[in-house]
C-alpha positions in Angstrom: 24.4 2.1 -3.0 23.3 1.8 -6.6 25.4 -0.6 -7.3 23.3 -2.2 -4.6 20.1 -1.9 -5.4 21.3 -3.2 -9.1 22.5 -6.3 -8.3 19.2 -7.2 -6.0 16.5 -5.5 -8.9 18.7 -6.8 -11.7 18.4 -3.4 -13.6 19.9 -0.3 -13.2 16.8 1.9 -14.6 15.0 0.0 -11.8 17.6 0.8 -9.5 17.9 4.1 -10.1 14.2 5.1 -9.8 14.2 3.1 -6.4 17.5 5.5 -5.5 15.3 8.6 -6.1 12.8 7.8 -3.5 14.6 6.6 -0.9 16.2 10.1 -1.5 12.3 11.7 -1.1 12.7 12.3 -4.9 9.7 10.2 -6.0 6.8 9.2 -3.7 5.8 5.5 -5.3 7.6 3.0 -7.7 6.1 0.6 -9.7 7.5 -2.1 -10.7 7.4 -6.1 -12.6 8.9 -9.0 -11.4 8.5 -12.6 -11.7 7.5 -14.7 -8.8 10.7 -16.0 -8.1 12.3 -12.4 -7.8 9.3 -11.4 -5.1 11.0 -12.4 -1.9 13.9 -10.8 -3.0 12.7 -7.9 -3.3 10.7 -7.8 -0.5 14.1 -8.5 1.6 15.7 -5.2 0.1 12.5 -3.2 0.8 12.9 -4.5 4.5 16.4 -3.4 4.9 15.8 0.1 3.5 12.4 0.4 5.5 10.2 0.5 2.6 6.9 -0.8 2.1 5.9 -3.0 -0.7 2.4 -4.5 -1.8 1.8 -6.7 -4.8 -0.8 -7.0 -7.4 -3.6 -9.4 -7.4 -2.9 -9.9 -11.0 0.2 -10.5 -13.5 1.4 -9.4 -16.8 2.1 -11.9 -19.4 4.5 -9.9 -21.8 4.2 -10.1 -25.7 7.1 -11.8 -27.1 8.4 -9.1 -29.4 11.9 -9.2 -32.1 11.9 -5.5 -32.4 13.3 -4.5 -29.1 15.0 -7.3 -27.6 15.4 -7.1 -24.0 12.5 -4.4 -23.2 8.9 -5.1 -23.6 6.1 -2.2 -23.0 3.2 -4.6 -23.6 1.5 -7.4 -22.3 -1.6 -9.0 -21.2 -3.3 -9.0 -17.4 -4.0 -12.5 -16.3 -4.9 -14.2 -13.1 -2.2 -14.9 -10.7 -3.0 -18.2 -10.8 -1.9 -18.9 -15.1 0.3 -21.4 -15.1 1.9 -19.4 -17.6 5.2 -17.1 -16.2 4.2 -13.3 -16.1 5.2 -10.2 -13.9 3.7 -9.6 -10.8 3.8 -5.6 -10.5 5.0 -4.3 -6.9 3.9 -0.7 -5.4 7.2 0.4 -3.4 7.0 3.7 -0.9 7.8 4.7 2.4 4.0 5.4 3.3 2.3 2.2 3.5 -1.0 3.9 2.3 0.6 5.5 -0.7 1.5 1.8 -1.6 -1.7 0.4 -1.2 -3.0 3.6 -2.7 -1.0 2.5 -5.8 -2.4 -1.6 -6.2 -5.9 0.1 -5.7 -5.8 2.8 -8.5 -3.7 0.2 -10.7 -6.7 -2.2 -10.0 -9.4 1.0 -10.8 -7.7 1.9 -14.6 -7.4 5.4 -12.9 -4.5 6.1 -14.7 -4.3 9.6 -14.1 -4.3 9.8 -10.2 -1.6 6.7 -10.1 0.5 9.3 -12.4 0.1 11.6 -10.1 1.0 9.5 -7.3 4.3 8.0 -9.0 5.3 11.4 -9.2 4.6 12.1 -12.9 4.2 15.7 -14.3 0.7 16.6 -15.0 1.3 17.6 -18.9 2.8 13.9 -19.4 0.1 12.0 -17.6 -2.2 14.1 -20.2 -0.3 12.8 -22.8 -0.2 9.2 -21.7 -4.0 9.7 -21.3 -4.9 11.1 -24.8 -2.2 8.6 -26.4 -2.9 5.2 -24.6 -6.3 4.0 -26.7 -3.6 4.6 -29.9 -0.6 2.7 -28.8 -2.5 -0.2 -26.5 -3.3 -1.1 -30.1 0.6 -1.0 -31.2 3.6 -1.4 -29.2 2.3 0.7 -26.4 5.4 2.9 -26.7 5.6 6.2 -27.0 8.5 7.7 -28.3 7.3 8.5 -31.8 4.5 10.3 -30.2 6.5 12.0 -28.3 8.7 13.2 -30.9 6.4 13.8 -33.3 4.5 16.4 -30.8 8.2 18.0 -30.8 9.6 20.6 -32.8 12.9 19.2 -34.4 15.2 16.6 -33.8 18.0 17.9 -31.2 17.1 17.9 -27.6 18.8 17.7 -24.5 20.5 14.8 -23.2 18.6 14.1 -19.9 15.4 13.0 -22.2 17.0 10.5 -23.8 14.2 8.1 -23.1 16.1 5.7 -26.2 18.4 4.6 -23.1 15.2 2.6 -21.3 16.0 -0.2 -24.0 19.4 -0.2 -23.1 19.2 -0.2 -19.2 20.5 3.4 -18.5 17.7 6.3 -18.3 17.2 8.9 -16.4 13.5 9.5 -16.7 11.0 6.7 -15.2 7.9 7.8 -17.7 7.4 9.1 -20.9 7.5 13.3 -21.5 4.9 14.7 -23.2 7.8 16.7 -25.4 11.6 16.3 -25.8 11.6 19.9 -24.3 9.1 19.3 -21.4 10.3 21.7 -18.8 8.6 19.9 -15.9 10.3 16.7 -16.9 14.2 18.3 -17.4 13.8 19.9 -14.4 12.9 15.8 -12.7 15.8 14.8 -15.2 18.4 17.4 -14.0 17.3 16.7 -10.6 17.7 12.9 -11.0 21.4 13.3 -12.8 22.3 15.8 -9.9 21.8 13.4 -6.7 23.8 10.1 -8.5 26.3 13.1 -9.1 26.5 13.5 -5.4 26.4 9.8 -4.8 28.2 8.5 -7.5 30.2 10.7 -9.7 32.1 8.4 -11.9 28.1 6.7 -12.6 27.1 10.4 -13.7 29.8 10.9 -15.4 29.4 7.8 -18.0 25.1 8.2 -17.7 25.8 11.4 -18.9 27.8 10.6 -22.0 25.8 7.5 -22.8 22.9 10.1 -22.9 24.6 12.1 -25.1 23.9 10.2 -28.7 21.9 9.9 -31.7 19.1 8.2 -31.9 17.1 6.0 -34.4 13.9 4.4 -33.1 11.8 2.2 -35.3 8.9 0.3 -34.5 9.6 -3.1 -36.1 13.7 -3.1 -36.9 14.7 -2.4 -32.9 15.9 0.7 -31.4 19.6 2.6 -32.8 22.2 4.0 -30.8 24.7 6.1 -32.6 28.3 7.3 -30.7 29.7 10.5 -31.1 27.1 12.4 -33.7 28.1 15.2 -35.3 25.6 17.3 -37.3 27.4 18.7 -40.4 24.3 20.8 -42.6 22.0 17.7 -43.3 24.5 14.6 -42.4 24.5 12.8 -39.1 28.1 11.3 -38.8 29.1 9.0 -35.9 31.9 6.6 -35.0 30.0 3.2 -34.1 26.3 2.2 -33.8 24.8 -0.2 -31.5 21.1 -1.7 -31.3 18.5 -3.5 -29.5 18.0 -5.9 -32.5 20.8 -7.5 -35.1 20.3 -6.9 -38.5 20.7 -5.2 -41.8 20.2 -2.0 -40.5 22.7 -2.2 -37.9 25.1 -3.5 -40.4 24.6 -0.6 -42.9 24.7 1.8 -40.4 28.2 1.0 -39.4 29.0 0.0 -43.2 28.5 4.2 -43.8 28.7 6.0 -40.3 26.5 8.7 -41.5 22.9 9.4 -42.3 20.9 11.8 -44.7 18.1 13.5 -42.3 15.4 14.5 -44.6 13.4 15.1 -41.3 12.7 13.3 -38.1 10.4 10.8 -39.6 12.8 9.9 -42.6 16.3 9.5 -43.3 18.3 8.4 -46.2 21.2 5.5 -46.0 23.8 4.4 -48.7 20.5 3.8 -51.5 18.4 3.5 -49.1 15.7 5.6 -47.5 13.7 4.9 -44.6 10.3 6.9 -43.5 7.9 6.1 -40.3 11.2 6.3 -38.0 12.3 8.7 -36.0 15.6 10.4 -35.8 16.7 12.2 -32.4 20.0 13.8 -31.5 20.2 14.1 -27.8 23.4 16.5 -26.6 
């Protein structure tokens, strides 16, 4: 079935989150699509007896060379732009909660439409003391997140990094790398695809399973098979969201210099402002 859903939402983050609530795991998805994709969608909502509604607005998305194929920001505009944008869809099986969704979406009442997507109430606080900050920025939140963190080595099932790449567990942003209220989502998330597809767990499970680089204007680093050895992070191949000399240097040497999780050294090179995760 998610295989399914992938095909018709082109996206298997987006099909995942739809898989958790038509298993009653989350109450309301949110989600962008262009106009073209709309009727689509609104077929597979039909066949799986969900309701969807759709905003009187759209998003036209900031054209960003950071992060390639994921964008976090963008500007509300009138449906009626001539410019392409994403129309944002409220998805449930209650037909109120959906309208409930367009409504707060439509009031800025960002805490209640966390709380009705199913977020945990220590996150939404986050997102709410946080969104002023990075509105202004790339309204992404990892380095927040990591930098309200102790460390740099955290479980694998908030490995947020994999949103860029299409594979994530976790439809929002944690508060902490060790949020207990969003491992325990996580775990619960990884647990029914293991019921329903356990080869998909399987490889979710060791894509989590990296080292991370993130930085705000060079894209978003994956590294394969980390090993921490005192302060060197060695791996076997890197991959990223972006092409460039940092990618290229980074399998040039296969290893970094941690300093902290804000800076790292590589070959002569040091970098600061980044951050550095290790998810196992």
């Amino acid at each position: 079935m998610i295989q399914g859903l992938k095909e018709s939402l082109g996206s298997l983050n987006k099909a995942l989150e739809l898989f958790y609530l038509i298993n009653d795991l989350k109450p309301v998805c949110r989600f962008g699509f262009y106009q073209a994709e709309i009727d689509k969608i609104k077929k597979l909502c039909s066949e799986n007896r969900l309701h969807l509604v759709t905003s009187n607005f759209k998003v036209l998305l900031d054209s960003r060379e950071n992060i390639n194929d994921f964008n976090n920001k963008g500007n509300k505009t009138s449906l009626l732009n001539p410019f392409p944008g994403m129309i944002f869809t409220y998805i449930s099986k209650n037909a109120d909660s959906a309208e409930l969704a367009k409504y707060l979406e439509n009031s800025n009442d960002n805490r209640r439409l966390g709380e009705l997507l199913g977020y945990p109430d220590c996150c939404i606080d986050f997102f709410i003391r946080n969104i002023e900050e990075q509105s202004k920025k790339n309204n992404d939140y990892v380095l927040p997140v990591l930098n309200n963190t102790d460390g740099f080595i955290f479980p694998k099932e908030l490995n947020i990094a994999g949103r860029y790449f299409d594979f994530n567990l976790l439809p929002f942003f944690p508060h902490s790398f060790r949020c207990p209220e969003a491992l325990k989502l996580a775990r619960s998330y990884l647990a029914l695809i293991t019921d329903h597809d356990p080869a998909l767990a399987v490889e979710l499970a060791k894509k989590l399973a990296r080292g991370v680089i993130y930085t705000e204007k060079m894209g978003v680093y994956l590294l394969d098979e980390p090993v921490l050895k005192g302060g060197y992070l060695n791996f076997e191949k890197a991959s990223s969201s972006q092409k460039g000399i940092l990618l290229d240097e980074l399998n040039t040497y296969g290893r970094i210099n941690i300093l902290d999780k804000n800076h790292f050294i590589i070959g002569p090179h040091m970098l600061k402002d980044v951050g550095v995760m290790m998810f196992e």
